[in-house]
C-alpha positions as CSV (number, residue, x, y, z in Angstrom):
1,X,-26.2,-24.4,-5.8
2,X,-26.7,-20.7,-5.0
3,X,-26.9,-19.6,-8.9
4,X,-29.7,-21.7,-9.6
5,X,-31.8,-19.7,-6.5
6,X,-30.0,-16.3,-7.1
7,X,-32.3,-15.7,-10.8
8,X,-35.5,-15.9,-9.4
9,X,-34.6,-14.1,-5.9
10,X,-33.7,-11.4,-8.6
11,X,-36.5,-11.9,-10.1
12,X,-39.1,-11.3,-7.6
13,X,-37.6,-8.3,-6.0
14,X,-37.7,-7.0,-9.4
15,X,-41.4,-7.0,-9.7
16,X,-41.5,-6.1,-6.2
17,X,-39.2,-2.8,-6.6
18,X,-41.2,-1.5,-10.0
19,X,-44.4,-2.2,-7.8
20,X,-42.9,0.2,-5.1
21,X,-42.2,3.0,-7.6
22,X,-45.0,2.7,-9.0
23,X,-47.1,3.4,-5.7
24,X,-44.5,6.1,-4.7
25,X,-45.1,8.0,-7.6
26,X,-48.8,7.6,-7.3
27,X,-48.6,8.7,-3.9
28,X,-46.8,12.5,-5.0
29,X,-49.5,12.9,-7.6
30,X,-52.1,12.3,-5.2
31,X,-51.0,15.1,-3.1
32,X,-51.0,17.2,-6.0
33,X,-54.3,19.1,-4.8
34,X,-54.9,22.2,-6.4
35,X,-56.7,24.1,-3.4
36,X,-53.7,23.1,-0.9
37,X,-51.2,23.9,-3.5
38,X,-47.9,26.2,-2.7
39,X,-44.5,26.1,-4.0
40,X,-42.2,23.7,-1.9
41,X,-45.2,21.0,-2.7
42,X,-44.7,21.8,-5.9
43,X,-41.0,21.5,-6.2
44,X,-38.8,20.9,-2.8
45,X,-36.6,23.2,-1.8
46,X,-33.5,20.9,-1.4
47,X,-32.4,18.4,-4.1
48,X,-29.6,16.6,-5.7
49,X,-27.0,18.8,-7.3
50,X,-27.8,16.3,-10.5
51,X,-31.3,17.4,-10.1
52,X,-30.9,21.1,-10.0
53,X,-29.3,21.2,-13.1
54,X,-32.5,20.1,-14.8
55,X,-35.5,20.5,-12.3
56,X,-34.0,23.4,-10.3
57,X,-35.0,27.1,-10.1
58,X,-32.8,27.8,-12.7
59,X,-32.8,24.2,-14.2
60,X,-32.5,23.4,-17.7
61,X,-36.3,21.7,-18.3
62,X,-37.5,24.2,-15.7
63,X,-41.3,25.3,-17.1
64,X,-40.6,23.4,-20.4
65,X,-43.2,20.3,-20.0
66,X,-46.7,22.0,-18.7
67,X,-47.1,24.8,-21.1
68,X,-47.3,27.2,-18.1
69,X,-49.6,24.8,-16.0
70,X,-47.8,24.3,-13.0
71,X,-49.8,21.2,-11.8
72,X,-49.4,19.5,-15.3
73,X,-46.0,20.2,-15.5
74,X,-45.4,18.7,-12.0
75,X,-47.7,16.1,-12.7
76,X,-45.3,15.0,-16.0
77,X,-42.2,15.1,-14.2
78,X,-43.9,12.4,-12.1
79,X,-44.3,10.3,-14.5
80,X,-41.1,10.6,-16.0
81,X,-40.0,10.2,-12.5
82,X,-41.8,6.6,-12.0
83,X,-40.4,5.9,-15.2
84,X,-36.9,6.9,-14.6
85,X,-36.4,4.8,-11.5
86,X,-38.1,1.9,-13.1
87,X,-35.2,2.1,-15.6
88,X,-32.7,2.6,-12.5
89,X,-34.2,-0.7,-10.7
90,X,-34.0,-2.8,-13.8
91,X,-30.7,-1.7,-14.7
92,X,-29.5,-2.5,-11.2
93,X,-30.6,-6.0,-12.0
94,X,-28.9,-6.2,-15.2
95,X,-25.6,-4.7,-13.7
96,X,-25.7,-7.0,-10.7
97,X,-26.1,-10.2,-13.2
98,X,-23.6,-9.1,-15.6
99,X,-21.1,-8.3,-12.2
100,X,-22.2,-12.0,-11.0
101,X,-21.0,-13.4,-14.7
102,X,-17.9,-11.1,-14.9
103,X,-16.8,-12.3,-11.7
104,X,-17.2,-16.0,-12.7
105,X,-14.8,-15.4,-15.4
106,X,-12.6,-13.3,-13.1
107,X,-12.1,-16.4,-11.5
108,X,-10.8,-18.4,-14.0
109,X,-8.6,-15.7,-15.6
110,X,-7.0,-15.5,-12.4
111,X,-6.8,-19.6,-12.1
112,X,-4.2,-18.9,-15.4
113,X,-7.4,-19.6,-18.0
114,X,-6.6,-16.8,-20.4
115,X,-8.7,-17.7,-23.1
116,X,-11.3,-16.0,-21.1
117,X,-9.4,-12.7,-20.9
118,X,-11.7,-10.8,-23.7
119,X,-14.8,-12.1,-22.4
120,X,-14.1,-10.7,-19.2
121,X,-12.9,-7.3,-20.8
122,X,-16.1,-7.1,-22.2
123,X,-18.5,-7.9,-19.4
124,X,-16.7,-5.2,-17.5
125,X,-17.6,-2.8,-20.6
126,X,-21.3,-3.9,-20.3
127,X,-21.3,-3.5,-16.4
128,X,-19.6,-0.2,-16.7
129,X,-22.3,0.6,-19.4
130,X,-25.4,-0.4,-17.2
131,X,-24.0,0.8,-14.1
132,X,-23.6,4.1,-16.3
133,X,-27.4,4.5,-17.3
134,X,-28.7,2.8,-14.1
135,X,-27.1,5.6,-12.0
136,X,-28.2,8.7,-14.9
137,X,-31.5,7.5,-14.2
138,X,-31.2,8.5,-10.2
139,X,-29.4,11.1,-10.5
140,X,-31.2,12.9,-12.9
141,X,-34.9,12.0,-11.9
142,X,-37.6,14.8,-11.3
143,X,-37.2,15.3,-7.3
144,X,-39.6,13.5,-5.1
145,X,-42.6,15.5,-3.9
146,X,-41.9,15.3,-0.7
147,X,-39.2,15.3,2.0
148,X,-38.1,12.2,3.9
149,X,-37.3,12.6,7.1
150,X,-34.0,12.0,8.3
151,X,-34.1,9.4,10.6
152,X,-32.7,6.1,9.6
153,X,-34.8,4.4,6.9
154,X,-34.1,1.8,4.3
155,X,-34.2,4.2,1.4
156,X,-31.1,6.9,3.5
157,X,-29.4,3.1,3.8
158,X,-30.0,2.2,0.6
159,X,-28.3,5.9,-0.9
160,X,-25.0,5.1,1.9
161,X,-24.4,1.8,0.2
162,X,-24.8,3.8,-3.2
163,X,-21.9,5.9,-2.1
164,X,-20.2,2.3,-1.2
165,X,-20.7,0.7,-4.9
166,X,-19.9,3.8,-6.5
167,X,-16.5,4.4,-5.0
168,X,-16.2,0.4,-5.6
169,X,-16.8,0.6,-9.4
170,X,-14.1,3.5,-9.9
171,X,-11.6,1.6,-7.5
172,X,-12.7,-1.5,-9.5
173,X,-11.6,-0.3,-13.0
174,X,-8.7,1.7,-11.6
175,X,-7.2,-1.7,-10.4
176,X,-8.0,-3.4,-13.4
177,X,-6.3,-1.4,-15.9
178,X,-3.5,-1.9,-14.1
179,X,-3.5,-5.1,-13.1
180,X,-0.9,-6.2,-16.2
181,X,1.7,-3.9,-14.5
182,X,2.2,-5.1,-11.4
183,X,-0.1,-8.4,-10.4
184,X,0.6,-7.3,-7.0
185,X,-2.8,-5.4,-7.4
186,X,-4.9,-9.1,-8.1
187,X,-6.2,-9.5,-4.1
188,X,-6.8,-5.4,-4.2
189,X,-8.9,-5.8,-7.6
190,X,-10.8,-8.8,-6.2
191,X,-11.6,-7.3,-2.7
192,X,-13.2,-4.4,-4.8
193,X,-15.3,-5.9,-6.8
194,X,-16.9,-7.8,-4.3
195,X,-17.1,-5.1,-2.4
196,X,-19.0,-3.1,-4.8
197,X,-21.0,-6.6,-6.1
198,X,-21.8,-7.3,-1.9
199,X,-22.8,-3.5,-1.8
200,X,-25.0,-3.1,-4.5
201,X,-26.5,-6.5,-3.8
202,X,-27.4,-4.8,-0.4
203,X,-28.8,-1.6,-1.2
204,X,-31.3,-3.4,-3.4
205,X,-32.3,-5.9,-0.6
206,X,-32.5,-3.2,1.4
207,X,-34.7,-1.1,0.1
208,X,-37.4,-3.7,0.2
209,X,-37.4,-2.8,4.5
């Protein structure tokens, strides 16, 4: 019974998240003012490591969009920014379905039902896939304009259960290519993919508080 509520749960906290980075985004821009301008408003001082490499002082796109205009080129970056994490929520939802199927199959592989063994192979390829490009397009995104605080908020809960999922995904494919070896590794396999499923499904969620 809980599949037929689980696609439009998904669903509506989709339109919800794109909604949210939507305003988020429109929110940095907004404090793009030209008279109160300096240089951590334009680009804060502490970022990802992923983010430096392209954004940073010394990044790779550094001064490449604006044609000299720092306010346009921040204000592009912005936009790709929205864009980018629009691309990350939606390809959350895509890898949390396609982990939902794969694990439906899992099941019945592991019941002895073998005839199921490619299909299962290859929803783990498309997971891996979409997991791949939904986490490129955090990673990698232009850095916020401003600096959350660092008390305990959804979106610091939401990046701890990132760090949860991610280490599940490696631990996930680990155990699974060597699962034909020794079978012993079946429970281990299983616990970490729901792990990383019941983690991701949470950071999601989570976000939304």
């Amino acid at each position: 019974m809980i599949k037929y509520y689980a696609l439009p749960i998904l669903f509506i906290l989709l339109i919800s998240n794109q909604l949210q980075a939507q305003n988020d985004t429109a929110v940095q821009q907004n404090n793009l003012d030209v008279n109160e301008i300096d240089s951590s408003l334009l680009m804060p001082q502490k970022m990802l490591f992923t983010q430096s490499i392209l954004w940073g002082s010394h990044g790779l796109l550094k001064n490449k969009l604006g044609n000299g205009d720092m306010i346009q080129e921040r204000s592009i970056q912005l936009n790709l920014r929205r864009k980018m994490l629009n691309v990350h929520q939606l390809g959350g939802f895509i890898t949390l379905g396609t982990m939902l199927a794969q694990g439906i199959v899992g099941s019945q592989l592991y019941k002895g039902d073998y005839k199921v063994k490619e299909l299962h192979e290859n929803l783990g390829n498309v997971v891996n896939l979409s997991y791949g490009i939904t986490a490129v397009n955090s990673l990698f995104t232009p850095p916020a304009v401003f600096q959350r605080d660092k008390k305990l908020s959804s979106m610091r809960i939401h990046k701890w259960l990132a760090v949860v999922h991610l280490t599940g995904m490696i631990a996930t494919n680990i155990l699974g290519n060597n699962i034909e070896n020794n079978a012993s590794l079946k429970p281990w396999h299983r616990a970490a993919a729901y792990t990383t499923f019941a983690s991701m499904a949470t950071s999601m969620i989570v976000i939304k508080f």
